[in-house]
C-alpha positions as CSV (number, residue, x, y, z in Angstrom):
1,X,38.5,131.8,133.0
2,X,40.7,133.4,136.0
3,X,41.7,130.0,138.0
4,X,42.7,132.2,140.7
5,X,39.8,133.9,141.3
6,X,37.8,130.6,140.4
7,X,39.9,128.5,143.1
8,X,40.2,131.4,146.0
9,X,36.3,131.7,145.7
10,X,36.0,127.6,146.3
11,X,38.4,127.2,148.8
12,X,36.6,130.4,150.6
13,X,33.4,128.6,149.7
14,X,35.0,125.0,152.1
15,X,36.1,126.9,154.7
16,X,32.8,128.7,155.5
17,X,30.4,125.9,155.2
18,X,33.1,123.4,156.6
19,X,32.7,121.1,154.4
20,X,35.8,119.0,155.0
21,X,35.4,118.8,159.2
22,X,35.0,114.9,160.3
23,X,32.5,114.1,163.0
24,X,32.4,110.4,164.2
25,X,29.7,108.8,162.2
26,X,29.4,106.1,160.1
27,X,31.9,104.6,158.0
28,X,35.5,106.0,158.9
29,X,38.2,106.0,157.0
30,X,42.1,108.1,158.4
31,X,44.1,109.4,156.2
32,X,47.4,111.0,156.9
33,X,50.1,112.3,155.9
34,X,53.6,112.7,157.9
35,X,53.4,116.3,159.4
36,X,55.3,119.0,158.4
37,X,58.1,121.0,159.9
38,X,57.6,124.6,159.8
39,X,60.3,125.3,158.0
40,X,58.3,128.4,155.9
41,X,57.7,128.1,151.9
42,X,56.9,124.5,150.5
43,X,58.9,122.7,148.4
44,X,57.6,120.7,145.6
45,X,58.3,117.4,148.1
46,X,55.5,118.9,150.0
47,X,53.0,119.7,147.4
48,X,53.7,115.9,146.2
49,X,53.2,114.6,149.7
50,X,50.0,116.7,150.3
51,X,48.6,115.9,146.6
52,X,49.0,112.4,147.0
53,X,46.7,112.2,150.6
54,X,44.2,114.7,149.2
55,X,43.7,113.0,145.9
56,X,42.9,109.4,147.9
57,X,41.1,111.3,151.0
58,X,38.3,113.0,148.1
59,X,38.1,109.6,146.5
60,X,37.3,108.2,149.7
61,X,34.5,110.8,150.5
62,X,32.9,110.1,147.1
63,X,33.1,106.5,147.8
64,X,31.6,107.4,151.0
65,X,33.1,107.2,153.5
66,X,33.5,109.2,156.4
67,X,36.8,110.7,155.9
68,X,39.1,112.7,158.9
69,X,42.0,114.1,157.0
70,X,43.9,116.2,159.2
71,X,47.1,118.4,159.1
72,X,49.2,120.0,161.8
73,X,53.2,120.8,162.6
74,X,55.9,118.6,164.0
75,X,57.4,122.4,165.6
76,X,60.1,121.9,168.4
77,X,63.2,121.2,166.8
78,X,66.9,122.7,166.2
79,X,66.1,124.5,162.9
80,X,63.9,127.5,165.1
81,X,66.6,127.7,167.4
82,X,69.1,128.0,165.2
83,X,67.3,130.8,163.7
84,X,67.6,132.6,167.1
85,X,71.0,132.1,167.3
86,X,71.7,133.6,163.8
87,X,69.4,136.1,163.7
88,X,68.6,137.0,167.3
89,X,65.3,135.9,167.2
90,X,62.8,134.5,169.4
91,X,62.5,130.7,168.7
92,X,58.2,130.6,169.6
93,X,58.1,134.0,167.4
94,X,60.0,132.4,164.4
95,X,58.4,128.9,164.5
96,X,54.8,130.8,164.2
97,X,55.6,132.8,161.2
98,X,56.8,129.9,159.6
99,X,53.5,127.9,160.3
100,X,51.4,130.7,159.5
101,X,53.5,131.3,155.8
102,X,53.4,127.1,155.4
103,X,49.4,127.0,156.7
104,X,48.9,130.0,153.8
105,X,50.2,128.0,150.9
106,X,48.9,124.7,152.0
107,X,45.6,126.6,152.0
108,X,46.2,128.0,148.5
109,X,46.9,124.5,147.4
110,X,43.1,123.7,147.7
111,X,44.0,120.7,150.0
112,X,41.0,119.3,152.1
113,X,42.1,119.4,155.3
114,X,39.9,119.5,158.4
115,X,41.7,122.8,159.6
116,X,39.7,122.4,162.9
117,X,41.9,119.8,164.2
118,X,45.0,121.5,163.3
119,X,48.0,120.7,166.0
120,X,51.5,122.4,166.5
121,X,53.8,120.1,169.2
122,X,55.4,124.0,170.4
123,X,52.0,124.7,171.7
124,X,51.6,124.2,175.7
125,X,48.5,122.4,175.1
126,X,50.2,119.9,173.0
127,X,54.0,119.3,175.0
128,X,52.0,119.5,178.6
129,X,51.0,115.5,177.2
130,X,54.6,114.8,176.3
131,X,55.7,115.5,179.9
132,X,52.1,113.4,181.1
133,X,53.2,110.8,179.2
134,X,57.1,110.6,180.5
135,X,55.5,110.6,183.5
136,X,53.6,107.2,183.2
137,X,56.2,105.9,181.6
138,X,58.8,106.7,184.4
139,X,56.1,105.2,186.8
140,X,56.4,102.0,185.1
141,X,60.0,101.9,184.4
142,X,59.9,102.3,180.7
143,X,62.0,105.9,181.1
144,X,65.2,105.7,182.7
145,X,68.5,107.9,183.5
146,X,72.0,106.2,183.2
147,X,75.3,107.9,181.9
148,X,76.4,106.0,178.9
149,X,78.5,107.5,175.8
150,X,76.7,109.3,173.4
151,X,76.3,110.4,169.5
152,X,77.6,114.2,170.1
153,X,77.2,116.4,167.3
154,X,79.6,119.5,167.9
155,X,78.4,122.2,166.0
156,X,74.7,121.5,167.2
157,X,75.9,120.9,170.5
158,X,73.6,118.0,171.5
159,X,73.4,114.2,171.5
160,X,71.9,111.9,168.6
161,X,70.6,108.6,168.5
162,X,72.0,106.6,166.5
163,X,69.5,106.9,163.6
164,X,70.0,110.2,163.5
165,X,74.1,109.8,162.6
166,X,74.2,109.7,158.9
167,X,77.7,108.3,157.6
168,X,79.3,109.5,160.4
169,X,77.6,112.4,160.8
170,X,75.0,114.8,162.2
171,X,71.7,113.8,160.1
172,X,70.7,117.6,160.1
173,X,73.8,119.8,159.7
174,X,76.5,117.3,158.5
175,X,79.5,118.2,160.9
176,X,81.5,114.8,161.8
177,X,79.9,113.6,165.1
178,X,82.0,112.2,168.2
179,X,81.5,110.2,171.4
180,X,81.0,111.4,174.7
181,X,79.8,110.4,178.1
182,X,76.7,111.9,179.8
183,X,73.6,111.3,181.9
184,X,71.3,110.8,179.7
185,X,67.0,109.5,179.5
186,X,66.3,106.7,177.7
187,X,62.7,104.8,176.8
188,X,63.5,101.2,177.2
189,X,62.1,100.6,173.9
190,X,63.6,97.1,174.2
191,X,61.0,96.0,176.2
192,X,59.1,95.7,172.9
193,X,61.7,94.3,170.5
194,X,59.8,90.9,170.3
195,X,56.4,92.5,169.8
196,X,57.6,95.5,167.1
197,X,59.3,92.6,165.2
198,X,56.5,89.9,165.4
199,X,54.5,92.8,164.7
200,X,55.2,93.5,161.2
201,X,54.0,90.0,160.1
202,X,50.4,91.9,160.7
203,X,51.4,94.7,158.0
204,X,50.2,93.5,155.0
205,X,49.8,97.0,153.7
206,X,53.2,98.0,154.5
207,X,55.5,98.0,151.2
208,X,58.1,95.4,152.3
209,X,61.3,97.1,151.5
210,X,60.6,99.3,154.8
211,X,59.3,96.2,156.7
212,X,63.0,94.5,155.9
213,X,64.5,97.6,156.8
214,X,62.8,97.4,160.1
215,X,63.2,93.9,161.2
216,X,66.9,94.4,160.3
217,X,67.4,97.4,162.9
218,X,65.4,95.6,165.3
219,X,68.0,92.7,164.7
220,X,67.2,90.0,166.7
221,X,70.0,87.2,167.3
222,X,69.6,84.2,168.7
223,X,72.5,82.5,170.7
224,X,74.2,82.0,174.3
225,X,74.9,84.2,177.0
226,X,79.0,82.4,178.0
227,X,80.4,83.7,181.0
228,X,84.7,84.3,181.2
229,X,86.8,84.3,184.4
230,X,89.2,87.3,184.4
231,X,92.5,85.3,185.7
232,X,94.1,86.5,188.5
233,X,91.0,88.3,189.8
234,X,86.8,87.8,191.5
235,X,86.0,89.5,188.4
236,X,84.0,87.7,185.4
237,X,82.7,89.0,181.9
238,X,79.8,87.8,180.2
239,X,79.6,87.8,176.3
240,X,76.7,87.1,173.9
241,X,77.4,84.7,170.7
242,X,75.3,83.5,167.9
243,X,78.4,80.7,167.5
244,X,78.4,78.7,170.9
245,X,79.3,76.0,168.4
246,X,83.1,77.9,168.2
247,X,83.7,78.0,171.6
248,X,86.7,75.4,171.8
249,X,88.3,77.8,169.0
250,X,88.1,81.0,171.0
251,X,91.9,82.3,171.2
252,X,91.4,86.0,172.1
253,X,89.0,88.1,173.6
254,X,87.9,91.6,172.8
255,X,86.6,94.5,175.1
256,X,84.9,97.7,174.4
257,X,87.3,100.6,175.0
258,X,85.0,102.6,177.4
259,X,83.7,99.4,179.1
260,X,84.6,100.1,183.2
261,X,86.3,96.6,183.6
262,X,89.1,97.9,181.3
263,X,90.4,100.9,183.4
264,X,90.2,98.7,186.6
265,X,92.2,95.8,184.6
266,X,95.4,98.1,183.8
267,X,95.4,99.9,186.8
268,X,99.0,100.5,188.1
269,X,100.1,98.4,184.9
270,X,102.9,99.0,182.4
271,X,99.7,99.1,179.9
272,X,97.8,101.6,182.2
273,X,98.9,104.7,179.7
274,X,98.4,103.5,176.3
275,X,95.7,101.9,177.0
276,X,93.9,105.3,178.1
277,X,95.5,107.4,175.0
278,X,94.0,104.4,173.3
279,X,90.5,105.1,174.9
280,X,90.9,108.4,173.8
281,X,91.7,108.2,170.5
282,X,88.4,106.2,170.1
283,X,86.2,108.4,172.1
284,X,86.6,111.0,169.0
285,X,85.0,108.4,166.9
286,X,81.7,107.9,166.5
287,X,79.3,104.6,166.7
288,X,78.8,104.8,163.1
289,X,82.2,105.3,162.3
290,X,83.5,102.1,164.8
291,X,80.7,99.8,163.1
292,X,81.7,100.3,159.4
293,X,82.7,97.1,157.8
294,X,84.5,98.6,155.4
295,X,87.0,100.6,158.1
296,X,90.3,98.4,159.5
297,X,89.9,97.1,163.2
298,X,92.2,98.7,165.1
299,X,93.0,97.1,168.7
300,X,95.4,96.4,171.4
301,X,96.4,93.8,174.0
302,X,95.9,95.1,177.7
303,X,98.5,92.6,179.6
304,X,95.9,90.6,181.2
305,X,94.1,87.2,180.3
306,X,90.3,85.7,180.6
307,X,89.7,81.6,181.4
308,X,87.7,80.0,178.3
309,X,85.3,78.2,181.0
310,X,84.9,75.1,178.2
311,X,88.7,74.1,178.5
312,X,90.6,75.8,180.8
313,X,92.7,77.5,178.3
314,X,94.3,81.2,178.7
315,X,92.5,83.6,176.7
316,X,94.4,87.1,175.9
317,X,92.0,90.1,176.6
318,X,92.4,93.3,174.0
319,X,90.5,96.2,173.6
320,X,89.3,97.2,169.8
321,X,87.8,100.3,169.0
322,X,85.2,97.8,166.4
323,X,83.7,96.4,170.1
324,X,80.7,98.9,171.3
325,X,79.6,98.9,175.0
326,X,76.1,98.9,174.9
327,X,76.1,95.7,172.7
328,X,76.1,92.3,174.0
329,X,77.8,93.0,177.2
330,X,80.7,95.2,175.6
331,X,82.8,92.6,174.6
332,X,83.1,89.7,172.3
333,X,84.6,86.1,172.4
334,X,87.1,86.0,168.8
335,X,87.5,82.6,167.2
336,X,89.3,83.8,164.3
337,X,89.4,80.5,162.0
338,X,85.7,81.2,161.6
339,X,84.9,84.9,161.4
340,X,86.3,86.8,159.1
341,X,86.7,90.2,161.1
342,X,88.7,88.0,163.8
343,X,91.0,86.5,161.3
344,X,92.3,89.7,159.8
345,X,92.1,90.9,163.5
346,X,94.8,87.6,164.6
347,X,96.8,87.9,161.5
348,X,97.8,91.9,162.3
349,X,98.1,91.0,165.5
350,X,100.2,87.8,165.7
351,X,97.1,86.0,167.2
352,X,96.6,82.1,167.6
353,X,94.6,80.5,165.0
354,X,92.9,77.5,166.0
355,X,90.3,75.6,163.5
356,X,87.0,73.7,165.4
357,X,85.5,72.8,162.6
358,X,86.2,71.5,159.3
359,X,84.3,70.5,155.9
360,X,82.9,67.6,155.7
361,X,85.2,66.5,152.9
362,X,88.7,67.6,154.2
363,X,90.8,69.2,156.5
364,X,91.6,72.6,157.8
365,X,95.2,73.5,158.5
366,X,95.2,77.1,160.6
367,X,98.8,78.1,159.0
368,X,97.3,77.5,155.7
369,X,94.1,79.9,155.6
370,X,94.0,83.0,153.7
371,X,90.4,83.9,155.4
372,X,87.9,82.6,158.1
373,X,85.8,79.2,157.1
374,X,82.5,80.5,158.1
375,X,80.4,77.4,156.7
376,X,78.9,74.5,158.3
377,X,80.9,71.6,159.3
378,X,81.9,68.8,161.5
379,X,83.6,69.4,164.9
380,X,86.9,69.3,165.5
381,X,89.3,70.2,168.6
382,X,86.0,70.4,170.5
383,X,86.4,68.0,173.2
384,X,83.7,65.5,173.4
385,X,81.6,67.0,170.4
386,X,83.9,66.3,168.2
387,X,82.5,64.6,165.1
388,X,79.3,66.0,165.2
389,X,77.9,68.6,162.8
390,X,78.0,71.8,164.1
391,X,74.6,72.7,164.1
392,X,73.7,69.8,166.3
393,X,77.0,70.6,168.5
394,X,75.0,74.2,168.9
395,X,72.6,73.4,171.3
396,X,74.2,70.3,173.0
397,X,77.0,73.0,173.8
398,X,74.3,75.5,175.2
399,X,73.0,72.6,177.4
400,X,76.9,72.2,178.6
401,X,77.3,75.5,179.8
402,X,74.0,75.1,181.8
403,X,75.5,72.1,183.4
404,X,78.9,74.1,183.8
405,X,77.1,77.3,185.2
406,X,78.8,79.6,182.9
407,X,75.9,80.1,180.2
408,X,72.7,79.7,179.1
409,X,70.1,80.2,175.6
410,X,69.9,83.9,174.9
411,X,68.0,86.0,172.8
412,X,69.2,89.3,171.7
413,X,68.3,92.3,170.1
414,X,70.6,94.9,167.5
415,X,68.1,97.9,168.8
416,X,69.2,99.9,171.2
417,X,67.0,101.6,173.8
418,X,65.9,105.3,172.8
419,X,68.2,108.0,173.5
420,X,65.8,111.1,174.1
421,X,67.7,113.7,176.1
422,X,68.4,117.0,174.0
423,X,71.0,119.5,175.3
424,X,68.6,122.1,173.7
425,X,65.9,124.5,174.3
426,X,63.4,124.5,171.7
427,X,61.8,121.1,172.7
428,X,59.6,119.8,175.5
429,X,60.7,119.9,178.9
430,X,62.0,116.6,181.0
431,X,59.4,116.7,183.8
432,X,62.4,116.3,186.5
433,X,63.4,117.9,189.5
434,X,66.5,117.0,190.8
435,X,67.2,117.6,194.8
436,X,70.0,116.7,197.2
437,X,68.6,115.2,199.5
438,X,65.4,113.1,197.5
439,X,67.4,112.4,194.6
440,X,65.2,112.1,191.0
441,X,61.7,113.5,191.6
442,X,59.1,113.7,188.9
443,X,56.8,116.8,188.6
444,X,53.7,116.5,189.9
445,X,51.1,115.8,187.3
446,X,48.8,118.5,188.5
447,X,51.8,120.9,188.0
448,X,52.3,120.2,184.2
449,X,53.2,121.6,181.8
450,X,56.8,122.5,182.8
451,X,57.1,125.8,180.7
452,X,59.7,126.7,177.9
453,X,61.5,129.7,180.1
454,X,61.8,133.3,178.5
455,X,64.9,134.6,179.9
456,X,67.2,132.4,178.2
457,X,70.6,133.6,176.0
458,X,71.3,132.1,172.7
459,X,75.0,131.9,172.4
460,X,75.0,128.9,169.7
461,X,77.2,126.8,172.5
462,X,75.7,125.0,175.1
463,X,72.1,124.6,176.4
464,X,70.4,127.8,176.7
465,X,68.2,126.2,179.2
466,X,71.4,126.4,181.7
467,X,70.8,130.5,181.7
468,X,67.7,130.9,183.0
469,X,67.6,131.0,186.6
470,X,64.1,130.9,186.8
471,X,63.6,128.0,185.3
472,X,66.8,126.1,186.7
473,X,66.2,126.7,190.6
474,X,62.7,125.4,191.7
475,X,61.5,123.7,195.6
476,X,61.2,119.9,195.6
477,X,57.9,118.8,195.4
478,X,58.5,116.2,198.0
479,X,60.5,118.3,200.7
480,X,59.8,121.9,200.0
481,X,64.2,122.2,199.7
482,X,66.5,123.9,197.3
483,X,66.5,121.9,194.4
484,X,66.9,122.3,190.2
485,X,64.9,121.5,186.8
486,X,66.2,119.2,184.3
487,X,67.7,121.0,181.6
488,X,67.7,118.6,178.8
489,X,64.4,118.5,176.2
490,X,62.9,115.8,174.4
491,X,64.1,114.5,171.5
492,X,61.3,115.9,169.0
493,X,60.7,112.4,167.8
494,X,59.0,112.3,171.0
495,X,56.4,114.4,169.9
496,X,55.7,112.8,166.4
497,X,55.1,109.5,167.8
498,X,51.7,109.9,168.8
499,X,50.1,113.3,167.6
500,X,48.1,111.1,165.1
501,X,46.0,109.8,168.1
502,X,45.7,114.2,169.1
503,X,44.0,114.8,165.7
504,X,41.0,112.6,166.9
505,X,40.3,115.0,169.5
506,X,42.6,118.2,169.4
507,X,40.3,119.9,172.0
508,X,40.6,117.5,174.9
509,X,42.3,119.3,178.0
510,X,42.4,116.6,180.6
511,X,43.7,113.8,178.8
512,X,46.4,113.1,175.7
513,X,43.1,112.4,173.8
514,X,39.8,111.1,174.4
515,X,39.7,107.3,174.0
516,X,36.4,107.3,172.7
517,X,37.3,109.3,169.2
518,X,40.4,107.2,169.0
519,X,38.5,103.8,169.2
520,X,36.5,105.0,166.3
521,X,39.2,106.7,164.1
522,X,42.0,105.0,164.7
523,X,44.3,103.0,163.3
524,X,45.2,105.4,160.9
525,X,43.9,103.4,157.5
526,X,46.6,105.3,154.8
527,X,49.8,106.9,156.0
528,X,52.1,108.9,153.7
529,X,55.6,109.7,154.2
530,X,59.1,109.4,153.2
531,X,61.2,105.8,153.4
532,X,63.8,107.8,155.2
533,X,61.9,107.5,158.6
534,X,61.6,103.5,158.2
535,X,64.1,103.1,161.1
536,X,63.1,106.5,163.3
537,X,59.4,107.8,163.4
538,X,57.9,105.1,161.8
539,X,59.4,102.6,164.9
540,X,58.7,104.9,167.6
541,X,55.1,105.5,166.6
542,X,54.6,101.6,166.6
543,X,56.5,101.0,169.7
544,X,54.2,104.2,171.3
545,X,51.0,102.5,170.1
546,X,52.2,99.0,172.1
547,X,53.1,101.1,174.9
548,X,49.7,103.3,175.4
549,X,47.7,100.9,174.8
550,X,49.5,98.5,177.9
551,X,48.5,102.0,179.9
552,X,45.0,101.3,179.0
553,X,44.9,104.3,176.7
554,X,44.4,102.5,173.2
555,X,43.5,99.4,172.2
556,X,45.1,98.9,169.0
557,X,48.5,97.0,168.4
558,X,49.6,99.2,165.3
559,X,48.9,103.0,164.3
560,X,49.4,102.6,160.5
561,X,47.0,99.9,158.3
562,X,48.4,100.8,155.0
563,X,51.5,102.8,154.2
564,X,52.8,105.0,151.1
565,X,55.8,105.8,150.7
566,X,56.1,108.6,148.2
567,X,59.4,109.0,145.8
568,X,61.3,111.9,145.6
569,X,60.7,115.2,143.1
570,X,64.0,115.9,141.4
571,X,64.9,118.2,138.1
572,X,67.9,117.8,135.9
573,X,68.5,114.5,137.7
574,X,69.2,115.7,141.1
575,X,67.4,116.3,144.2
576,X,66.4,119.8,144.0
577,X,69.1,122.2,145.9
578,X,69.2,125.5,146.5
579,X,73.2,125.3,145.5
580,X,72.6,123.5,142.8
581,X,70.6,126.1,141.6
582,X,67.2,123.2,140.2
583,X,64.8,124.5,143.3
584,X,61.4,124.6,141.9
585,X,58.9,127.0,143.9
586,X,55.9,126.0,144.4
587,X,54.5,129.4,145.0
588,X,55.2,131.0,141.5
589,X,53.9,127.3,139.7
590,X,50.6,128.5,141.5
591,X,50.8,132.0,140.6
592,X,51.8,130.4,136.5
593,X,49.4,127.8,136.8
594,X,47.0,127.5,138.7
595,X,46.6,125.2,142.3
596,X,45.0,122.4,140.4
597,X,47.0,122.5,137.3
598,X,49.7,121.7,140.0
599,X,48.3,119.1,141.7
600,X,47.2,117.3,138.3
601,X,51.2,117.4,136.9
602,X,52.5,116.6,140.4
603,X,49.9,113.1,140.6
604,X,50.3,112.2,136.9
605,X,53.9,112.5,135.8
606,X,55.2,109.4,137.9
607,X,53.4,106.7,139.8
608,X,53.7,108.0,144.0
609,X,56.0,105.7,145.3
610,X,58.9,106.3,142.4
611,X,60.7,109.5,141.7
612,X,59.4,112.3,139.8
613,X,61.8,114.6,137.1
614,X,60.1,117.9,137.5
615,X,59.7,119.0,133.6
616,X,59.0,122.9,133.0
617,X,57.9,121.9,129.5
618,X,55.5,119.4,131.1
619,X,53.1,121.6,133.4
620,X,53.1,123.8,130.1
């Protein structure tokens, strides 16, 4: 038998009489796999992926159900315009050769897709609902501008959030990445901490490596909110502490380098200089870089003191490049005889150690430790709690602060608000005018979709966005004046986070979807996908869902039932690489093999959520 004649004529055969398009009847069933990028060929990742959903969405159909299985491309990104930059090519051109080669193979692959319903995010149709969606979200106050420092990656050019800084560096090209300051958009993802963390108590389907994975990023802390008098000034800092219990022991504070306060505190001081080379010297460091354990806490004193509101007591103030801005204030309270990073912090430093609480069965002499006691205990040097366990002393020191005014219970959170602002051109356009004399003004809705410009210049520095003066120099809507676009894009994670909701009606022009075909599709019932996005798409899409639907556009809570995570395909014990020289193409196993032969070695040869050693001998 030819197979390739035998499998062209049945894939032929389902595309003429459609045989895989969903229509909303009966008993449903989602199944979906993470979308692609475009990036041309497969690789045997894909065809693993892609096997795995199309293998459970034809079991489902025989079991039947009424299956949508969908497929479509995740197609703004760097990778298309680096392309253009290297080989002087146009971005929109580029990406759609690559979908159409991708779309070819996927088709050759026999997989049952509804093609109908296919979706590409660099299509106007699709990015027009990105901007409609900013929009109602900068209505409500979920999107905000504010200049804060940023992941900056220098060979891309362009900020990162901090998910996408990898080891200290760029998740996509691997150059070292480095802090700078900018205005930048942020989704106050925040907002939804609580709920995304409660949330995953209701994903029983979830495998719960990636649930622990996300409840840890999401981070949440409970403690006090302690508020410090800057001596000799009106000024105050507040800090955030899970310890309230160690507050008698605090003997040194710590500020972030680029927190404000710290410029205005050295001003005109004999400290003024080093303190900014200091700054500096940090600023070329990146978030990743300042928050590894495993790197030495460098710091220095800035010649001015805070008032420990519990006791009266001086408190030094230094700046360490370990304290982040964004994170509990920008500054920390340091009782180094019970944290460990404090105690190697006042030992380098020549730092007062003072002990507040002690085992139950002896005591602690400060000049005698070698590290922090970080246990339980009974309170010691504590004013009037002293004697009581420390646990107890916890909240009856939070009640103290209340009376004192300088604190109160807190709850806080490790995850940061969403960075989305992208110094690049090949993503979806900020809907944002900016003029003189009204400030910030959104594009009207009826004026959407800002367009991707033409006459831009790829120079592989800056964003191209900035050349094209007819794009950059519009009229305010509101007063008719001189005014100019926002030049920054949307961080393509943007666009993945809720183009499963699309598929359910891909044709819909005057909404992001009809809510009708999403109330009977949705929530997707079996996602695939790799573990790596635990912490990036697969939190946005949840945090999306919660959002839309308090828009009234959904009425779900979560987008995903059940999730896969698929292993990886390796050979000779590595990830396949083209320098390594183990790639395995998918397109000449086909052309060897057969489509189904591949699919059948693929599925077999390891369970889908461990890795798979691609064997030559074992498709034979």
């Amino acid at each position: 038998m030819n197979f390739k004649e035998f499998e062209v004529k049945w894939q032929r055969e389902w595309e003429k009489t459609g045989i895989f398009k969903a229509k909303p009847r009966g008993k449903k069933y989602y199944v979906l796999e993470m979308f692609p990028y475009p990036s041309g060929k497969l690789h045997m990742g894909h065809v693993r992926n892609y096997s795995i959903g199309d293998a459970y969405a034809r079991f489902k159909r025989m079991l039947g159900y009424n299956v949508l299985y969908p497929m479509g491309y995740d197609a703004l990104g760097l990778p298309a315009e680096n392309a253009a930059i290297k080989h002087n090519a146009c971005p929109k051109e580029w990406t759609y050769e690559r979908i159409k080669e991708m779309r070819e193979q996927q088709k050759r692959l026999g997989f049952s897709y509804d093609w109908s319903r296919e979706i590409r995010t660099c299509d106007p149709d699709y990015y027009k609902w990105n901007q409609w969606i900013f929009l109602q979200f900068f209505k409500r106050g979920l999107v905000y501008r504010k200049k804060a420092p940023v992941n900056w990656c220098p060979s891309c050019q362009t900020v990162l959030a901090n998910e996408q800084v990898i080891e200290g560096k760029c998740w996509r090209c691997k150059t070292k990445v480095t802090q700078k300051e900018l205005e930048q958009w942020f989704i106050n993802i925040r907002k939804y901490a609580n709920e995304l963390l409660k949330g995953l108590e209701k994903l029983k389907g979830w495998p719960e490596r990636v649930k622990i994975m996300q409840e840890n990023w999401i981070g949440k802390s409970e403690g006090a909110e302690i508020e410090f008098k800057i001596e000799g000034s009106n000024k105050s800092i507040k800090i955030f502490t899970t310890r309230p219990d160690t507050i008698y022991g605090v003997t040194f504070m710590v500020f972030a380098p680029e927190h404000p306060m710290v410029r205005e505190l050295v001003k005109g001081t004999e400290y003024e200089s080093k303190v900014e080379e200091f700054i500096e010297r940090v600023r070329a460091e990146s978030l990743a870089e300042r928050t590894d354990e495993s790197k030495p806490k460098e710091g220095m004193f800035i010649g001015r003191y805070a008032i420990n509101p519990v006791n009266g007591e001086r408190v030094p103030i230094y700046i360490g490049d370990f304290v982040i801005y964004e994170y509990g204030g920008g500054a920390v309270m340091a009782v180094p005889a019970h944290d460990q990073r404090d105690f190697e912090f006042a030992k380098k430093h020549g730092i007062e150690i003072k002990v507040v609480i002690r085992p139950g069965d002896k005591e602690l002499k400060a000049e005698e430790m070698e590290r922090a006691y970080v246990d339980d205990g009974i309170m010691v040097n504590s004013g009037k709690f002293n004697g009581m366990h420390n646990r107890e002393a916890m909240k009856k020191i939070v009640e103290y602060l209340e009376e004192l005014g300088v604190g109160k219970a807190k709850v806080e959170y490790k995850l940061r608000d969403w960075l989305i602002s992208r110094q690049r051109y090949w993503g979806t356009p900020i809907p944002i005018i900016y003029c003189e004399k009204c400030g910030v003004v959104p594009v009207k809705e009826e004026d959407l979709p800002v367009l991707l410009p033409d006459d831009v210049k790829f120079t592989g520095k800056g964003n191209p966005l900035q050349t094209s003066k007819t794009f950059l120099n519009v009229s305010c809507p509101k007063c008719g004046g001189k005014a100019r676009r926002e030049t920054d894009t949307m961080d393509t994670f943007f666009d993945s986070s809720w183009y499963f909701f699309r598929y359910c009606s891909p044709n819909t022009s005057n909404a992001p979807f009809d809510k009708e075909a999403v109330e009977y599709w949705c929530p997707v019932d079996q996602y695939i996908g790799g573990i790596e996005h635990a912490t990036m798409h697969l939190i946005y899409a949840r945090f999306f869902t919660k959002a839309l639907r308090d828009l009234g556009l959904v009425s779900i809570d979560e987008p995903f039932t059940n999730l896969l995570t698929q292993g990886m395909v390796i050979k000779d014990g590595a990830k396949m690489s083209k320098s390594l020289g183990n790639v395995v193409d998918p397109g000449e196993m086909i052309e060897k093999y057969g489509a189904d032969t591949v699919r059948l070695f693929i599925l077999f040869a390891s369970s889908p959520e461990k890795e798979l050693e691609w064997s030559d001998k074992g498709i034979e």
